[in-house]
N, C-alpha and C positions, 0 to 999 in steps of 0.2 A: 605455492604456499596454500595450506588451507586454510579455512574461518574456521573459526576457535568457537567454544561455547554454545552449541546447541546446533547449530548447520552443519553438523556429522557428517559424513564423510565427502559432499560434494567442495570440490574447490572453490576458493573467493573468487576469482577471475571466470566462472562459471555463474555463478552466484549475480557477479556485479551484469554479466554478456544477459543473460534469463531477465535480468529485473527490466535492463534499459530498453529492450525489446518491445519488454510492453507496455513501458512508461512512451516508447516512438509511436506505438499503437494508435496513442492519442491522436499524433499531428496530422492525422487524413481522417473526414467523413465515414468512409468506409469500414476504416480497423476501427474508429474506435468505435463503432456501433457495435461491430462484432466483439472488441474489447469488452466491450458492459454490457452485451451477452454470457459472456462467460467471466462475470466478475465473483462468482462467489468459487468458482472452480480454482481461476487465477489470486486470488487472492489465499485461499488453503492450500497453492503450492507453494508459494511464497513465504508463507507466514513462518517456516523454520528460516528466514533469512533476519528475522529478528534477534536470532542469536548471534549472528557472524556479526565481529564486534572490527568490523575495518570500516573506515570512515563512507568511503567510496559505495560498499554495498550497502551503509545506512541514509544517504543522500538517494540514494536510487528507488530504495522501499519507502522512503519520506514520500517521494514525490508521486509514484506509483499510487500511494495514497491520495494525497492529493488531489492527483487527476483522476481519483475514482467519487472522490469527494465532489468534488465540483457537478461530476457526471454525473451524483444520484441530485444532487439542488438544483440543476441545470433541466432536471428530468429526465435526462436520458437512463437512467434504473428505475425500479420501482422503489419511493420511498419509506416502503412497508415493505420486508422479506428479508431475506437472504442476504441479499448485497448490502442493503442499507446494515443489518446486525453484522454480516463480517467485517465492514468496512471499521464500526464505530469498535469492534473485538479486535481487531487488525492495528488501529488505533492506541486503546488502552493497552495491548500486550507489548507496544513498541514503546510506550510512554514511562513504562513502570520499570523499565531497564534505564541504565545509566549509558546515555548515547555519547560517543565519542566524536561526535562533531557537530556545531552548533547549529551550523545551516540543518540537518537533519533531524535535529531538535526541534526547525523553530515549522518545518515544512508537517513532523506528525501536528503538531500542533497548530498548524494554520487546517490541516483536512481533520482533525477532530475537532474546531472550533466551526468550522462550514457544515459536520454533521449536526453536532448540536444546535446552529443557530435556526436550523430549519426543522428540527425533531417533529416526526409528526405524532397525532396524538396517539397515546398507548403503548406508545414502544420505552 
C-alpha cells in the first residue's frame, strides 16, 4: 500500500520503517547526539511524510518531533538556527493538516508546545 496525499511515490510501510528508526535514535547516548546532529537534514527528509495520511506514519513523525523538541530545550541543538526553525516549520506544516489519529495530534502538539515554551529571543 502506498501513503496517499503528498508522500508520492515511496510506500507507507517504508515511510512508517524511516521514521521509527530515528525516533529509536533517541534511546542511546550515542545516536541521539548524532541524531541532533543531523536534525535539520533528517527532519527535511521526513517532512514529505506529513502528507501520508495513515495513522501509524503520523504517530511516528508526532514523535520524531517531539524527541527533537525535547533535544533542542534539553540543549542538545542549538536553540537559534536550523534545527530549532525546522523543528517549529516541521511542526506547523503537521498541525495545519487534518491528522487522523489523536495521539498524533496530541504528540505535534506537545513538541510545538516545548518549542514555543522556551522561544529564544528573535526568532
Amino acid at each position: 500500500a502506498r501513503g496517499g496525499g503528498g508522500g508520492g511515490a515511496v510506500p507507507m510501510p517504508t515511510w512508517l520503517m524511516s521514521l521509527r528508526f530515528f525516533v529509536n535514535c533517541f534511546r542511546q547516548g550515542a545516536m541521539r547526539a548524532k541524531a541532533a546532529e543531523k536534525c535539520s537534514a533528517v527532519l527535511a527528509a521526513c517532512s514529505a511524510a506529513g502528507g501520508v495520511r495513515n495513522a501509524n506514519v503520523e504517530v511516528a513523525y508526532g514523535t520524531l518531533l517531539m524527541n527533537y523538541s525535547v533535544s533542542i530545550r534539553e540543549g542538545g541543538l542549538a536553540k537559534v538556527g536550523d534545527a530549532y526553525v525546522n523543528a517549529v516549520s516541521s511542526c506547523t506544516q503537521l498541525m495545519s493538516q487534518p491528522l487522523t489519529d489523536a495521539t498524533a495530534r496530541y504528540r505535534v502538539v506537545c513538541a510545538a508546545g516545548t518549542l514555543v515554551s522556551d522561544c529564544p529571543e528573535g526568532v
